[in-house]
N, C-alpha and C positions, 0 to 999 in steps of 0.2 A: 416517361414523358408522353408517350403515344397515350397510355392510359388515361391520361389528363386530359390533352387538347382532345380527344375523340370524347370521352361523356363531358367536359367543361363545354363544347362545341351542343351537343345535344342536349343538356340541360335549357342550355341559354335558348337555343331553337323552339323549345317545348314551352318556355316560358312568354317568348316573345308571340309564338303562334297564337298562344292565350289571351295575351293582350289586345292580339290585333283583332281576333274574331269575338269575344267577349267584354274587354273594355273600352276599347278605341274611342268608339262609337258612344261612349256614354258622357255625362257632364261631371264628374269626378275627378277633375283635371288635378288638382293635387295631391287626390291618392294617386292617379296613373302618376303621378311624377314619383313620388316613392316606392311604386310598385318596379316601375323600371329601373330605379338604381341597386334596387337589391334584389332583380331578377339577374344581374348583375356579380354583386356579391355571391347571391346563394349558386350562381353555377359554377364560379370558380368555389366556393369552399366545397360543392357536393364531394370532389371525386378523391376528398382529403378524408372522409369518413369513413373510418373501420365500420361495414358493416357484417361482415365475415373473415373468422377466423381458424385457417387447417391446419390445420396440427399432424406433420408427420413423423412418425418416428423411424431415428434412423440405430439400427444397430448398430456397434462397434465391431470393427474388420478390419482387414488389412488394406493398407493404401498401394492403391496400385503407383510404379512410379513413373506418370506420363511424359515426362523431362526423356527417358530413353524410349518412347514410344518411336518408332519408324514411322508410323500413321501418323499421328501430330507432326512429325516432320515436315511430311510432303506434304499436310494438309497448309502448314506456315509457308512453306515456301511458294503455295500456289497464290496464297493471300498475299504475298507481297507484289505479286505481278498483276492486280488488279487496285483501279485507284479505289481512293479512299472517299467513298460518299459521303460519310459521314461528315468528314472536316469539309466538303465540297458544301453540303445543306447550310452545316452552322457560316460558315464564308459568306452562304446567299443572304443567311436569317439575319447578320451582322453589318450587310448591305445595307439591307431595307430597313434596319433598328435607327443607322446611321440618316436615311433620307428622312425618315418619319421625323428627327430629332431635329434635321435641321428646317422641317417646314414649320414642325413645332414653333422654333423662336423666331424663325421669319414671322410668323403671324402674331406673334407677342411684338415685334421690334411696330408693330404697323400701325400696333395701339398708344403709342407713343408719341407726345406730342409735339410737333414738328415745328418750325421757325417761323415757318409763316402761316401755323394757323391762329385763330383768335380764339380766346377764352371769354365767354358770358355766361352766368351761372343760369341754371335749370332747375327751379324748387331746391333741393339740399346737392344738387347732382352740378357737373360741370357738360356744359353745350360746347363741342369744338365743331368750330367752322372752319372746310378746310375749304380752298381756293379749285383741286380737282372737284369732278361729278365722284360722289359719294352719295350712296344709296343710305337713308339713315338705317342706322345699327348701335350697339350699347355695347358696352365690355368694362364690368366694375362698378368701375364711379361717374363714366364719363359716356356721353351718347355724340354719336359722328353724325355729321350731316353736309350738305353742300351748301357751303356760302353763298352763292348766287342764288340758287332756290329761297335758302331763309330770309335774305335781305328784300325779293320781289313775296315773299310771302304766298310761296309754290306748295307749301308742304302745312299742312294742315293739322290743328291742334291735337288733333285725336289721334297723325302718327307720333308724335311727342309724347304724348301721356300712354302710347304704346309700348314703345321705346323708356320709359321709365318705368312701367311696370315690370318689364323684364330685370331692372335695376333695384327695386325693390322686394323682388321675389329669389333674388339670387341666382340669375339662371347662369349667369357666366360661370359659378362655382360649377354646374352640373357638365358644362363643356370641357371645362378644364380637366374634371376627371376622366371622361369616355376620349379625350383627346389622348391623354398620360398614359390609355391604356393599348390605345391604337397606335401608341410607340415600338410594345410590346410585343403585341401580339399583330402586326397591320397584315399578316397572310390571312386573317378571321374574317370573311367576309360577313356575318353575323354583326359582329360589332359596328360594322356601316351602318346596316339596316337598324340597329336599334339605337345608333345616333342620329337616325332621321328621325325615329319615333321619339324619341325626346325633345330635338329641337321643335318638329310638330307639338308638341305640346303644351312648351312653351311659347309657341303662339296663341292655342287655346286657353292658358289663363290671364294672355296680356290682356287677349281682346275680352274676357271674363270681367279682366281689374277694368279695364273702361270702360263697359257696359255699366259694371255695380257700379260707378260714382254719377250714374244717371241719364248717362247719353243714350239716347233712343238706338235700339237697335237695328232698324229699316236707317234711320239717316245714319249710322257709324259703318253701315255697308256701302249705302253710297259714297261716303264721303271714299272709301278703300277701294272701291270700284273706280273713280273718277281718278283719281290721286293716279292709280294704276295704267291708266287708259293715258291719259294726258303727258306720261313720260316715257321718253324714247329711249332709255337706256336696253341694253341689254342686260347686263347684271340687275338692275329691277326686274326684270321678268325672272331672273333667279330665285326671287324672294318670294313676288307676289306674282307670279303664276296661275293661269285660269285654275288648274287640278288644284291647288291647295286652295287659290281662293273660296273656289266653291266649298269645297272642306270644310273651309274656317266658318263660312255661310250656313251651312247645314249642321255643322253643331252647337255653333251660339243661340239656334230654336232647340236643342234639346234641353229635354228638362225628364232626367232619371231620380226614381223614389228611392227611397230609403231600405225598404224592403226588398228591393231589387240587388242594390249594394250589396246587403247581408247573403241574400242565395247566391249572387256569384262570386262574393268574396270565400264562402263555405265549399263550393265547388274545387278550390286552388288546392282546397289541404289534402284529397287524395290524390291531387296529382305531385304534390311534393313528396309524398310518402312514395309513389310507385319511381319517382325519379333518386331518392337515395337508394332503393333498395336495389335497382337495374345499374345507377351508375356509380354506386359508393364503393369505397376501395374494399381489396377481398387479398387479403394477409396471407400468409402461408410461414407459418413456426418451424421449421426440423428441431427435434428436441430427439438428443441423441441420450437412448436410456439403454439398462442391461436390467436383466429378466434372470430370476432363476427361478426352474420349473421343478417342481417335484408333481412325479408322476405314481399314482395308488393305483390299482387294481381292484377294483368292486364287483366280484362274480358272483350272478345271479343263478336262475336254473336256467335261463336259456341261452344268454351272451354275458358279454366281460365290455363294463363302461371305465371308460380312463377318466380319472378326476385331475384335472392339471391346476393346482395350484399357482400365483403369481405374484410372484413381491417384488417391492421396488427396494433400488438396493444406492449404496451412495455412489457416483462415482471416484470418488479421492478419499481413502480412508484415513482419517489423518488421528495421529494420539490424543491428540483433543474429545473427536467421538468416543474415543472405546471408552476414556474419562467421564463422558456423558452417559453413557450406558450405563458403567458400574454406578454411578449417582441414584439414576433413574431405578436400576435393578432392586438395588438397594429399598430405595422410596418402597417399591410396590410389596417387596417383603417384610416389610413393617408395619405398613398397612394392611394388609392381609392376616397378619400375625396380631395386631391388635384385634380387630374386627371378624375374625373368623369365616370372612367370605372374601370373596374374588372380588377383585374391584377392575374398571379400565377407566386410564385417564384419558378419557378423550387422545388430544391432539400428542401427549406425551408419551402414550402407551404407543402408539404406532409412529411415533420415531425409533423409539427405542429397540419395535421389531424390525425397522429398516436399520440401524446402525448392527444387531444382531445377524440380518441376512448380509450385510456387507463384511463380514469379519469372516477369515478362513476358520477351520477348525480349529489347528491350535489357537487361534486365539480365542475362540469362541470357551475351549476347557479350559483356558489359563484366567478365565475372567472371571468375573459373577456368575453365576447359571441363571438360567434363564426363569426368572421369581415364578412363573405359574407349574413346574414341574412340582408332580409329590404331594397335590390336594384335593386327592380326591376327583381326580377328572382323567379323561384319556388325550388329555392338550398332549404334543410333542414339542419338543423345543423348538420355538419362534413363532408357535402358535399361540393364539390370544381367542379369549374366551368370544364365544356368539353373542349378538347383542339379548337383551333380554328381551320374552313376545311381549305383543301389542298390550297395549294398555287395553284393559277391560270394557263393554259399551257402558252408556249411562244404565243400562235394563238390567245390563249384567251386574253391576258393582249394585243396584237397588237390592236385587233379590238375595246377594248375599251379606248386606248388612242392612237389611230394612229399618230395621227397629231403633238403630243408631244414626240415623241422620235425621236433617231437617229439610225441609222442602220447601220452592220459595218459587213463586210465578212473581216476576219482574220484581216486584220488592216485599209484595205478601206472601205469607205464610200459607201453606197449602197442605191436606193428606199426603202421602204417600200413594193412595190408590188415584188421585187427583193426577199428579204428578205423572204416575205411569201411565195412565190415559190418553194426557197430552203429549207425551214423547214415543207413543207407540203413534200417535197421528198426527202428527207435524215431523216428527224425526227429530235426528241429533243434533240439528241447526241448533245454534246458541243455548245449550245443553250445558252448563258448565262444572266440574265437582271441585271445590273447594272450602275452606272455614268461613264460617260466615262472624256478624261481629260478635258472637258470645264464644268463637274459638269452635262452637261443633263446625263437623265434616257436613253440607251440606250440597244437596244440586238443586243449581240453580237454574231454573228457563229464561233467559234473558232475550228480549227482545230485538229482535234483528232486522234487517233489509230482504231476509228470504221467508220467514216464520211469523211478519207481522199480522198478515192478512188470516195466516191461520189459527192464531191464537186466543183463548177466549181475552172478550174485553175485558177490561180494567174496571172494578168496582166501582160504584159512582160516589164521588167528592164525598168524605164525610163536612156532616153541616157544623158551620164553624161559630163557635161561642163567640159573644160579646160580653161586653160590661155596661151597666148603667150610665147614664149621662152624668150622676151624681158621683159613682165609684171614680169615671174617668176622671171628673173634674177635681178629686181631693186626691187621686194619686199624680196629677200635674201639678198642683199646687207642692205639695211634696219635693218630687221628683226637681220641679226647677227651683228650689231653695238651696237642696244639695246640692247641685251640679254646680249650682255658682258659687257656691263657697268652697268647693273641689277646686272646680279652675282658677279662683283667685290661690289660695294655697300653693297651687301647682306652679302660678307665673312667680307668685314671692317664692319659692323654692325650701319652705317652710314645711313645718307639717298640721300646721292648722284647719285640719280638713274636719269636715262634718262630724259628729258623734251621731254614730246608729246605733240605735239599739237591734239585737239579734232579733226580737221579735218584731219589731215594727218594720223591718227590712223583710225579714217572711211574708209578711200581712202587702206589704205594697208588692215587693215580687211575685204573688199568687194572683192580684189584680193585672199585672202587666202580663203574663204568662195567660190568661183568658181573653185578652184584646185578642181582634180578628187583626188581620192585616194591615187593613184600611185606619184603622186604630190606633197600630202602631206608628203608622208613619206619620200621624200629625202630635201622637202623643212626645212627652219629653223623655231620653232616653234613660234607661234603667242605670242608675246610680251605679260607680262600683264602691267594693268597701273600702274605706281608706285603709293606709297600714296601720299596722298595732304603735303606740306611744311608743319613745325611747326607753329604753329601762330607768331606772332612778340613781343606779350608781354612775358616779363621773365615769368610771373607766371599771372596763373586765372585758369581759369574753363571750359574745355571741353566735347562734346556729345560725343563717341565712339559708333557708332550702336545708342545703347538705353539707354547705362550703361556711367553716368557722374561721370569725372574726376576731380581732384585739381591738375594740374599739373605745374611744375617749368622746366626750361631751363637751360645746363651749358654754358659756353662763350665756342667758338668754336667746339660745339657738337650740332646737330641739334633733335638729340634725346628730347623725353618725358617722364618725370620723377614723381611716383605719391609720394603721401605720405612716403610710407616707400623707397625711391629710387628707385624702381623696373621700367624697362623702361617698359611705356605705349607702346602695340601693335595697332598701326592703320593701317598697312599694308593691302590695300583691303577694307579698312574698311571707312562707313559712318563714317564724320568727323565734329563738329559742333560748334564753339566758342561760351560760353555761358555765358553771362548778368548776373554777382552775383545777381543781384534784380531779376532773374528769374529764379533763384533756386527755387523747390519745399521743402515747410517746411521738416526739420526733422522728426520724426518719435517722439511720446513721449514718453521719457524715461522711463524705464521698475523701478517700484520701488522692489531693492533689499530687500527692508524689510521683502516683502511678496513674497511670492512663491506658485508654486500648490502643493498638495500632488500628493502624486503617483497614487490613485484614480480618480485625476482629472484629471491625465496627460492621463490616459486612456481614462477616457470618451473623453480628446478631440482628441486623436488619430483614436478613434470607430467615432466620427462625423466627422471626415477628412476622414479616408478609405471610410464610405455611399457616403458624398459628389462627389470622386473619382469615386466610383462604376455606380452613375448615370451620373454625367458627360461625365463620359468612353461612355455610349449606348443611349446618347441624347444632339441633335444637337443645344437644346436650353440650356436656361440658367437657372438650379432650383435650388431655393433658398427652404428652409424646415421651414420656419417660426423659429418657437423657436428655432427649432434644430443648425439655421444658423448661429442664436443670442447668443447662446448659447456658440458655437462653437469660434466666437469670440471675447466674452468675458473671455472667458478661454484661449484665445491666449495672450489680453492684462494686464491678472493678472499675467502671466510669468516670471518671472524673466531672466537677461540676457542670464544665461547658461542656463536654461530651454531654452531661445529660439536657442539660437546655436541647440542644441541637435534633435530640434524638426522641421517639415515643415512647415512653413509659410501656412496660410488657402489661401488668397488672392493671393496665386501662380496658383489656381484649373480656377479662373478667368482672367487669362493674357493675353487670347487669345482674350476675349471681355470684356474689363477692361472697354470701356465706355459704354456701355450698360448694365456691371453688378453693374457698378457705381450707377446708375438711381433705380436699382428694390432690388437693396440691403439693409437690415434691418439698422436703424442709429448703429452706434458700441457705446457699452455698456461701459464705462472709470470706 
């Protein structure tokens, strides 16, 4: 709590100081009004923001037990012979909560309108006249004034249309909240001070809104000057007051630019930055961890260096882990064992050497061993191999595979010796080595924010062909014959589309393909081919792309019809009449008797996602032995809606179906 009110206290201070030496003074009355509500805001949220966080660790040890301390004792019993300030503060804080609450609604009951005042409306607003001296004021919807002033015609139109601009701009909404909060907080001296700067404010946009609707500025100060002078009240002199009048006087002549605005609105954002980073809250973690060190001996010829090793270990070892280990153990012996090298899985491999550090020795013998002993390395158990070194520079991977790349400055093609030139003098910036579109290994210089200045310029524009006036005009002529008899086609949903011939579609796309740009875009656009005719038989068997159809014809509809009536789409599309004797077999029926349990539908979903995972980050084709067999076989013991539900294994293979045809385990029935 202390942490709060001392930076929420100093933000608001730092904020408020800003305003008053920086904006006050300026004619920006309705950003100063936004600037102070959420000078406001942002001091209570500053001291709520993590902006530092310590992290201690605490070893595990024995708890001392302070309950029989003799010291704790006498220190309780000296504590109980001293009063209790704390409850003594909150008593005082719960006072003052209590006064502020109840001036609060004393001052709401005041706005309420009373028996004997009258009601005459004010433009969309309501005029109350009361029969006491009431100084005019606004609150909502409704502006107060004294009876006797308004009936002898004492009080002057321009403090009315004052009094309503405060009701038009909502000032009562901004009282209501700096009020709500001086409920809370009323020990904040701060919060006083910046509800004067706001209600000052909102005099400088009232007297703002009567000025804009036209009133001279010399007579709307006299008129507030007279007005002032001629009434005896005291609470008048509360309001209009020589210090404020003049105030008000001195900034209705200011007139602030734009560019003014912008430099001191740029000014606020280092000071918000130095005020989270001084007053934003600062965390403290204990995070109780155990360490186990192993300590080598490395003797040189002249001293002896300790290498201290440090793994993190679990604290609760539970049968679950040692279960995740053997899983994991397992994984990495198999890969290793296919692949003939070391592999680390990221984020799995270093679980697995903490659930390892965490297990005693028997268990550590009774389990899996540990997958990287026995390969050819000096690893000890629950060690894990070094990462691999750095990746090679762009100069370095040049010189040792020169001959076999391409080289390419921003999207042209370049030497080698070109290439090397410009990457020894600009450097590695936007250097990139990847395939480019023909699949070679290329590096690429790619244009950046650090390397632009240094790089040579860009070729200049090749000059760009046109077409004759006469070419243009016989391939529109063309072009929009087709297109319109495409779109009629396309609305009757027919297949009445244009007949091209192969050649005369060459001969106009070799004209549209030499239009410049400019050319393009008033020319009509390049035709597509329609699709191929239906076949001639009522009904058989069509290729669409790759996906084969059973399709039927009706009399005078040139459409494709499948099984369930739905018209077959070949628009665009590879088209291929297909030989019933050259259907490929069915599929064998899935026997509804048997099904997987729910068990199995996981394991085969866990050997689909692996499958997926390797696939994803390798260009060949791996099959996992048993696991693939496995995987399979659980696919064809399915049942129908098991297989709806679930993804097809032999979908991971589509891309190289006859090469994974060849190396693939036979399928288990």
């Amino acid at each position: 709590m202390e942490h709060f009110l001392i930076n929420s206290s100093t933000c608001l201070f730092v904020l408020w100081l800003f305003y008053k030496l920086v904006l006050e003074n300026t004619s920006w009355h309705q950003w100063k009004r936004y600037y102070l509500l959420a000078s406001i805001l942002i001091a209570l949220a500053i001291p709520f923001i993590v902006v530092k966080t310590i992290v201690i660790p605490i070893e595990n040890g024995p708890m001392i037990d302070f309950a029989t301390s003799t010291v704790v004792t006498e220190i309780v019993a000296q504590q109980q012979l001293q009063l209790d300030w704390k409850s003594m503060i909150w008593a005082i804080y719960g006072i003052g909560v209590f006064i502020m609450l109840w001036r609060f609604i004393k001052n709401l009951r005041a706005f309420r309108i009373q028996e004997q005042d009258e009601v005459s409306p004010y433009s969309q607003y309501q005029l109350i006249l009361r029969n006491t001296f009431t100084v005019p004021h606004s609150f909502l919807q409704r502006i107060f004034v004294s009876k006797k002033q308004y009936e002898q015609n004492l009080i002057p139109t321009a403090v009315l249309e004052h009094e309503k601009a405060h009701l038009d701009q909502k000032h009562s909404l901004d009282i209501l909240f700096i009020e709500m909060l001086l409920i809370l907080f009323w020990f904040n001296p701060l919060l006083y001070i910046i509800r004067f700067s706001i209600k000052l404010n909102h005099e400088f946009l009232a007297d703002k809104a009567v000025i804009d609707q036209g009133m001279d500025t010399v007579a709307y100060q006299t008129t507030l000057l007279n007005y002032t002078q001629h009434s005896h009240s005291a609470a008048l002199a509360n309001t209009f007051n020589f210090p404020i009048i003049k105030k008000r006087f001195h900034i209705m002549k200011t007139q602030t630019s734009q560019a003014s605005l912008i430099f001191r609105s740029l000014a606020l954002i280092p000071i918000l930055a130095l005020l989270t980073i001084s007053c934003g809250k600062e965390e403290t973690e204990f995070q109780e961890i155990e360490e186990i060190l192993e300590i080598e001996e490395v003797v040189d010829n002249s001293h002896k260096t300790e290498i201290i090793e440090v793994y993190e270990v679990l604290e609760n070892l539970t049968p679950e882990h040692i279960e995740e280990y053997n899983k994991l153990a397992i994984k990495h012996q198999k890969y290793m064992d296919e692949n003939k090298s070391l592999i680390v899985f990221k984020d799995e491999t270093q679980h697995m050497q903490t659930i390892f550090h965490s297990m005693s020795e028997d268990q550590q013998s009774s389990n899996q061993p540990w997958p990287y002993l026995g390969r050819g390395n000096n690893l000890k158990a629950g060690q894990i191999p070094p990462p691999p070194p750095p990746a090679p520079s762009a100069i370095e991977y040049i010189n040792k595979h020169k001959n076999e790349l391409n080289y390419y400055l921003r999207e042209d093609q370049i030497t080698a010796d070109i290439a090397i030139k410009i990457i020894k003098e600009v450097g590695q910036a936007g250097v990139e080595i990847s395939p480019d579109d023909k699949g070679v290994m290329s590096i690429k210089i790619l244009e950046t924010e650090h390397n632009k200045e240094k790089l040579p310029p860009p070729p200049p524009p090749r000059k760009t062909k046109t077409v004759s006036e006469k070419e243009f005009a016989i391939y529109n002529d063309w072009a929009k014959k087709v297109n319109e008899q495409n779109k009629v086609a396309k609305q009757n949903g027919n297949n009445e589309y244009a007949i091209i011939k192969q050649e005369d579609f060459e001969k106009y796309k070799s004209i549209y393909d030499r239009m410049s740009t400019s050319q393009k875009s008033e020319a009509q656009p390049l035709p597509t081919i329609p699709p191929p005719p239906a076949p001639l038989n009522q009904q058989g068997y069509i290729k669409v792309d790759e996906k084969i159809y059973f399709y039927t014809t009706k009399t005078g509809d040139q459409n494709l019809y499948d099984r369930k009536g739905n018209v077959i789409k070949i628009k665009g599309k590879k088209v291929t009449q297909i030989d019933p004797n050259d259907l490929p077999p069915p599929p064998p029926p899935a026997n509804e008797s048997q099904q997987l349990s729910n068990k199995e539908l996981e394991e085969y979903n866990w050997l689909l996602n692996r499958h997926k995972e390797f696939l994803k980050n390798e260009k060949r084709i791996v099959v996992f032995k048993a696991d693939t067999n496995r995987m399979i076989y659980l696919y064809n013991s399915m049942s129908l809606e098991q297989r709806s539900k679930n993804q097809a294994w032999h979908y991971l293979y589509k891309v190289n179906k006859e090469k994974a045809a060849k190396i693939l385990p036979p399928l288990v029935q």
